[in-house]
N, C-alpha and C positions, 0 to 999 in steps of 0.2 A: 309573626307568622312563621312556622318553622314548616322548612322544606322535607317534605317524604325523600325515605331514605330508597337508593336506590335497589329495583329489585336486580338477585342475582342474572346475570344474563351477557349474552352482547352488548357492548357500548356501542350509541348510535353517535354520539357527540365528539369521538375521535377516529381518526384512522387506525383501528386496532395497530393492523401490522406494522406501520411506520412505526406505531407509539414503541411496541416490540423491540425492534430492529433497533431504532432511535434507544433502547434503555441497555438491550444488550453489549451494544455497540461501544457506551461509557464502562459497564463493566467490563467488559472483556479487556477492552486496555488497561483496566486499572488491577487487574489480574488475570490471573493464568483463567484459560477457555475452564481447565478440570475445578477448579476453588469457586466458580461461579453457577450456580443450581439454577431451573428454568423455574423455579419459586420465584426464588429474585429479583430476576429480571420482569415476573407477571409482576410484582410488588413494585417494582419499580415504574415500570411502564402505567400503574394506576388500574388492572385489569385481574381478573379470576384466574386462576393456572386451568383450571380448562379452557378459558379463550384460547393461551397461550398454544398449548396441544390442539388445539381447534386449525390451528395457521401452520403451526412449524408442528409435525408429529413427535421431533426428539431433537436434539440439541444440536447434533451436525447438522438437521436443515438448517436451523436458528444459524448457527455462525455461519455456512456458508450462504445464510442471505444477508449479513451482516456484509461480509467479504464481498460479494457478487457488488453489494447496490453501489460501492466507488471502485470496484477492481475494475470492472468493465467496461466503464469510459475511461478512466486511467490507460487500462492496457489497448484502447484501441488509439489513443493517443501518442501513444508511444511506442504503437506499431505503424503508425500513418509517418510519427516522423522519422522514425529508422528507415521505413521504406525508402522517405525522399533520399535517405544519404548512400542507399545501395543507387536509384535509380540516378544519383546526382554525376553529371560530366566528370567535375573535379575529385579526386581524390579527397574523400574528408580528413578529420584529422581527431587525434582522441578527444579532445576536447570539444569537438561537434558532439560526437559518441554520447558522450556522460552527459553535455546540455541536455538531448532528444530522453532523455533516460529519466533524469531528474527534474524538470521544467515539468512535469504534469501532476507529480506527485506534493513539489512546493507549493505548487495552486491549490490544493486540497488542503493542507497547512495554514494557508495565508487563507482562506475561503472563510475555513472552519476549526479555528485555531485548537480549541478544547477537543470535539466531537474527532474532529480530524486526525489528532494526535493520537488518539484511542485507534479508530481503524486501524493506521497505519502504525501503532505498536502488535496489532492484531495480526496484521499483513505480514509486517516478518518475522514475528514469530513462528507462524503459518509456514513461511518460506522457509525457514531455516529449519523444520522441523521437515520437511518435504511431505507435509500434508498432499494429500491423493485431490482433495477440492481446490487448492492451491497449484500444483503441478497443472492442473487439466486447464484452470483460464491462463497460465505462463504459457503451458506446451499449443493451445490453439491455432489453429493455423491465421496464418503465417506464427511460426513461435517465435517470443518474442527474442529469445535467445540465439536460434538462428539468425534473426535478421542483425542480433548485435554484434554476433561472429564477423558473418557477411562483411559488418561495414568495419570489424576491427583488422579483418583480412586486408581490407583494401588500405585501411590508416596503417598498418603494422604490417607490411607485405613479409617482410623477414623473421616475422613469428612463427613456428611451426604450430601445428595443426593443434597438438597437445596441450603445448604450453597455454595455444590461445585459449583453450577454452580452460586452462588452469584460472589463466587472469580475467577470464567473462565471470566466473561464477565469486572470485576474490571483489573484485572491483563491485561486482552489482549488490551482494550483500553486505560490504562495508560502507559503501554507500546508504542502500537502505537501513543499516543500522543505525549508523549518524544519525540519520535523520525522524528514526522510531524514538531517541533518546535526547532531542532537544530540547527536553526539557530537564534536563541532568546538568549538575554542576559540573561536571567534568568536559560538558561540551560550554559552557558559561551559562546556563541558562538560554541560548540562542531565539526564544521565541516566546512573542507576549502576544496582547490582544488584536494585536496588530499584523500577526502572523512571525515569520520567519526572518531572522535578520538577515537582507539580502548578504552582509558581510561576511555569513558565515557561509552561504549557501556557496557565492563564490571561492571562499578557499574551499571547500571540499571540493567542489567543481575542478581546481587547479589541482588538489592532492590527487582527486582517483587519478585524474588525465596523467599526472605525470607518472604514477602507478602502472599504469597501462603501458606508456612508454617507455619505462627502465630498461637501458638497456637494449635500446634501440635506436636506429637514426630516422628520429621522429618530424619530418621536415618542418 
């Protein structure tokens, strides 16, 4: 018995947009947002490129919903936990700083090792390119940058104002880079099916922090 072929149309049998999201999401990390056509991703997602135009009208919606669907619990995660360290009694210390920073973004790694590693090559390329969709969920309020200031003010009270935010914007995206390129011999391969080797996670944890405190009397 041979199955009719499907007529052109909406699929009812999948969630378009996730299928979407879910294909562009693999390419984009596997190349540049511009080498990636909204053909491709219909073809990959399994859909007609007019569904695709149907959901996302041009390719900046496409990637910034690619970005949105894990920046956004990300970034309120790691606005909740900067928060605790401005609002905390005790003076933090950098290495509080860089845990609240990095601990939301390895769980997405360790979650979703493959899928994972594409956003978040996605993410700061995005960042580092100071994308306008990228700035606007960082700059949110509370931004996420003020609040890392905030608490690097109170770990590093002898940094002036400049310096600090030399070393906020140094530290965050050497950080995020590491961690966009785990999958690079240069970092040893750092990360299998299993997620992220906590071994590595921790020395970079120890490298920004002591980064951060060069050159200062870090208690």
């Amino acid at each position: 018995m041979t199955v009719p072929a499907r007529r052109p149309g909406p699929r009812s049998d999948v969630d378009v947009p996730a299928a979407l999201v879910d294909a562009a999401e693999l390419l984009f990390g596997s190349a540049s947002v511009d080498a990636v056509s909204l053909r491709a991703v219909a073809r990959a997602a399994g859909v007609a490129p007019a569904a695709l135009t149907h959901y996302f009208p041009d390719k900046a919606a496409l990637v910034e919903a690619v970005l949105r669907r894990r920046a956004d619990p990300v970034g309120e995660e790691v606005r909740d936990r900067l928060a605790a360290l401005v609002a905390a009694e005790d003076d933090p210390r950098p290495v509080d700083l860089v845990e609240a920073v990095i601990r939301p973004f390895v769980a997405v790694l360790d979650a979703d090792p493959v899928a994972g590693l594409a956003w978040m090559k996605l993410f700061t390329a995005l960042g580092l390119a100071e994308e306008p969709m990228w700035l606007r969920g960082v700059g949110r309020a509370p931004s996420i940058a003020d609040l890392y200031a905030q608490v690097l003010q109170r770990a590093l009270p002898g940094v002036r104002g400049d310096e600090l935010y030399r070393r906020v914007g140094i530290a965050m995206y050497s950080m995020l880079s590491a961690l966009a390129g785990v999958d690079l011999a240069g970092y040893g391969h750092p990360i299998s099916s299993e997620g992220v080797d906590p071994r590595f996670v921790d020395q970079l944890v120890v490298f920004t922090s002591a980064g951060l405190a060069a050159g200062s009397s870090e208690r």
